[in-house]
N, C-alpha and C positions, 0 to 999 in steps of 0.2 A: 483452204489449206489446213485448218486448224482440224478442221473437221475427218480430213484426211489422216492427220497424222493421228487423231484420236483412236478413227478406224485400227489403223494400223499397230499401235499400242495394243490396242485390244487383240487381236492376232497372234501377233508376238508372243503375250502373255498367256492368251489359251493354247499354243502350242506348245510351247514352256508347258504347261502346267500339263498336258495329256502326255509330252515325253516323258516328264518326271511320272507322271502316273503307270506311264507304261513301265518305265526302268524299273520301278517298285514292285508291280504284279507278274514280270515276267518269270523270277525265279520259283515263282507259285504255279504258273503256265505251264513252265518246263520241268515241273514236277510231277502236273498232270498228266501231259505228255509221255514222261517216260515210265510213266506206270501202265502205260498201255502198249508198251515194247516188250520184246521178248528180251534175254540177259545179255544176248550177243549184239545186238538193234540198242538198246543201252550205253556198249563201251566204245559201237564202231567212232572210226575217224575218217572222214569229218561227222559231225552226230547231223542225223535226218533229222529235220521240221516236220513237218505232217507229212511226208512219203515213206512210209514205213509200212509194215504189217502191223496192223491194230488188234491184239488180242485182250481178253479180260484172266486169261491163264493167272496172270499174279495177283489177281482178286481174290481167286478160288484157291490160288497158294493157301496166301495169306490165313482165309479164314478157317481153309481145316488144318494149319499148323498153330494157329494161336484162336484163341479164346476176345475173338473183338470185342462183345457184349459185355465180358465183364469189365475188361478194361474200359470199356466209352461207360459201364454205371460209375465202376468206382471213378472214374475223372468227375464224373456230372457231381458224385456226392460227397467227392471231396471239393472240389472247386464251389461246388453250393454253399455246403454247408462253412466253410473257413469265410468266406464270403458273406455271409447270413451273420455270425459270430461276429467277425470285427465289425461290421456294422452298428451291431447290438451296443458294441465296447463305444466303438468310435462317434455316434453321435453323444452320447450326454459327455465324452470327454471333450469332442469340439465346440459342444453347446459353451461348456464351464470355460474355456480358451477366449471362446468369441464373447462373451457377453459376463461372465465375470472374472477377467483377467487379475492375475497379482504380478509382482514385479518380477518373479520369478517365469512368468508366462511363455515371453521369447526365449529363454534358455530352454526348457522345459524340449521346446517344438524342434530348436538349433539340433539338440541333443538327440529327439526321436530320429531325425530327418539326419544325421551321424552314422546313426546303425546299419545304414543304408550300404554305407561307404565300406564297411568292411566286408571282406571277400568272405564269401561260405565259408569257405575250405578252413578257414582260420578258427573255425568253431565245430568241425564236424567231430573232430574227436572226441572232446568232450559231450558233443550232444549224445553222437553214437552209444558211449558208454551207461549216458544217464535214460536214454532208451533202451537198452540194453536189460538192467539192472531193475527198470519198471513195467518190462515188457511190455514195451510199445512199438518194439521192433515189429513191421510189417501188417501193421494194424491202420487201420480207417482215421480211427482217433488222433492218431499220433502225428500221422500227416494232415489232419485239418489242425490240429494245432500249432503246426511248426511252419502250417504256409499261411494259417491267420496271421501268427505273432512276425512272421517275415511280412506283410504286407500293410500292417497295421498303423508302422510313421505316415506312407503314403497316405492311406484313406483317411487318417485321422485332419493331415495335412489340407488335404482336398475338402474333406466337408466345413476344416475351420475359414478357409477361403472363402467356400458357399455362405456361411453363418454368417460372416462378417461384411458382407452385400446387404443384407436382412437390414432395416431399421428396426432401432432399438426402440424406438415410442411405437411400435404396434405389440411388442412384448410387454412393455412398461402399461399399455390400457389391459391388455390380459392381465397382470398382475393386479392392477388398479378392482377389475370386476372379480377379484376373488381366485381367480386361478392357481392352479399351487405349479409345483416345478414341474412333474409330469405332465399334470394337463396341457402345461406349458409346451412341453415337446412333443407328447402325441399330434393333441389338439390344433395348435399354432404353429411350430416352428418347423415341425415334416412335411407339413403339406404346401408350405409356404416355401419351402427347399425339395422340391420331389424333381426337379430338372436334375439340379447338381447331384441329388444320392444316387437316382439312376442312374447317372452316367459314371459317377463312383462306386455304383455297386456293377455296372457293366466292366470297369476296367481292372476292378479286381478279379471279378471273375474268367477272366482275359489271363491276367498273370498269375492266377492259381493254375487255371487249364495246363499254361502252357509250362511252368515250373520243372525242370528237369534234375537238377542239383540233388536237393533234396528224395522227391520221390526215387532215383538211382540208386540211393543209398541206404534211402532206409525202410526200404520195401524190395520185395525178391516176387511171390505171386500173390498172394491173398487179397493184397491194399491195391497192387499196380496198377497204374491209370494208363493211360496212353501211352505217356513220354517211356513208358518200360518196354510196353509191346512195339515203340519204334526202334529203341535199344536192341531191344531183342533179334535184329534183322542183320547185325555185326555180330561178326564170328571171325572165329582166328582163320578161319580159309578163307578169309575177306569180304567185301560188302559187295550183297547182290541187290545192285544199285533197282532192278527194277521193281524186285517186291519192295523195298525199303521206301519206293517211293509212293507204291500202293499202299504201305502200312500209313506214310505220312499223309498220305491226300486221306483217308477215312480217318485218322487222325485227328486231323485241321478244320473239317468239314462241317462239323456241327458247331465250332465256331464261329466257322467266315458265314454260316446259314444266320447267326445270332447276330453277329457285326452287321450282315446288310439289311436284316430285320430292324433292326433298333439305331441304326446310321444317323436316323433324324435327332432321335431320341440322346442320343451322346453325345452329337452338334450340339443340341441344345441346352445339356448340361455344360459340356465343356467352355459354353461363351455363357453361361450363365452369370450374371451382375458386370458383361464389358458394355454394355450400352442403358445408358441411364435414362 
C-alpha cells in the first residue's frame, strides 16, 4: 500500500508539473502558431489550432519592411556588453560585501535592492533630458549604460549570495601565501564561483535582451534592438497580429536557443551553495 501510494504521489506531481509546464509554454506556442497564419486566420472566431493555411508570407513581410539584422546586432551588443560591464562593477563590489563587510553593509544592499521598487516612468523625464543634453539620445552607449545601472542591485545581489557560500579559510590560505586582492579574485574567487557568475551573467543577459521601457524611449533607429522592431508592428490602423507575431518569434529566438543551451548551466548556478 505504502508503496502504491508512493507511486501515485509521484504522478500526481509529474502531472502537476508537465500541466504547469504546459500552461507556461503555450502562450510562446501560440505565438508561433499564429505567425504562420495569414491576417484574416489570425482574428477568426473560434481561432484554429493547427487546421489552418500555414504560410511564411509574414516572415518575408517582416524582413523587407524592417531591417532584422541590425536590430538582433544591436540587442546582442547591447545586452552583451551592459552584461560584461556590471559584471566588471559587480564582482569586486560583492567580493568587498561578502568578505569584508562593515556595519553599514546590510543597508548598503537594502538600499540597492530599493531602486528596484521604483517605477521607470518615475525617472524618465529627468533621464530623457540628461540624455538629451549629452547626446546619448539614440546611441549604443547610452543604452548599455542605463540597462547596466538598471540591472546592477540584482547582479550585484546574486553574486554577494554566491560569495557568501565560498569559505573564508581558503581565501584566508591565499592571502597567507602572498596573494594580493586581485590575484585574490582572478586567481581564487572566479573560478571557485564560475556556476553562480554564469548563471548571473546568463540572467542578466535575459533582462537586458528583453528590456522594453527604456530602449522605447530612448532610442528611435540607430541603437533599436529588438523590443523596437516589435513595437514597430503597432500602428494607429491597428495591430496586425500575425506579422507582430513573426516579429516576436525571430525576436525571442536567439534567446530561448541560449536558455536551452545553457539550461544545465543556470540550474546549476541557480542551486549553487543549497546543498552542502
Amino acid at each position: 500500500m505504502a508503496r502504491q501510494a508512493s507511486a501515485r504521489r509521484i504522478w500526481v506531481s509529474t502531472g502537476a508539473a508537465w500541466l504547469v509546464g504546459f500552461l507556461i509554454f503555450f502562450p510562446i506556442l501560440w505565438m508561433v502558431l499564429t505567425s504562420f497564419k495569414t491576417e484574416l486566420e489570425a482574428f477568426s472566431t473560434p481561432p484554429s489550432f493547427l487546421f489552418f493555411q500555414w504560410t511564411t508570407e509574414n516572415y518575408a513581410a517582416v524582413q523587407s519592411r524592417s531591417d532584422y539584422i541590425h536590430h538582433a546586432l544591436n540587442s546582442i551588443i547591447l545586452a552583451g556588453g551592459s552584461t560584461l560591464i556590471a559584471l566588471l562593477i559587480a564582482i569586486p563590489a560583492a567580493w568587498s560585501m561578502a568578505f569584508a563587510p562593515t556595519k553599514r553593509t546590510k543597508d548598503v544592499l537594502l538600499w540597492m535592492l530599493s531602486t528596484k521598487m521604483m517605477p521607470p516612468v518615475g525617472v524618465l523625464v529627468p533621464i530623457y533630458l540628461l540624455y538629451k543634453n549629452l547626446g546619448l539620445l539614440d546611441t549604443r552607449a547610452g543604452l548599455i549604460a542605463i540597462l547596466c545601472l538598471g540591472n546592477l542591485p540584482i547582479v550585484i545581489w546574486m553574486l554577494f549570495t554566491y560569495f557568501k557560500e565560498i569559505p573564508k579559510d581558503i581565501l584566508e590560505a591565499a592571502r597567507m601565501d602572498g596573494a594580493t586582492i586581485g590575484r585574490e579574485l582572478v586567481y581564487v574567487l572566479t573560478p571557485m564561483a564560475v556556476p553562480g557568475i554564469a548563471s548571473t551573467l546568463l540572467l542578466n543577459f535575459i533582462l537586458a535582451w528583453n528590456e522594453a521601457f527604456w530602449t522605447l524611449n530612448l532610442s528611435t533607429l540607430a541603437a533599436a534592438p529588438l523590443t523596437v522592431f516589435i513595437a514597430s508592428y503597432s500602428s494607429p490602423e491597428g495591430l496586425f497580429w500575425a506579422k507582430l507575431s513573426a516579429a516576436s518569434t525571430l525576436a525571442i529566438a536567439p534567446v530561448l536557443v541560449l536558455g536551452w543551451f545553457s539550461q544545465k548551466q543556470l540550474v546549476r548556478g541557480l542551486t549553487f551553495g543549497a546543498v552542502k
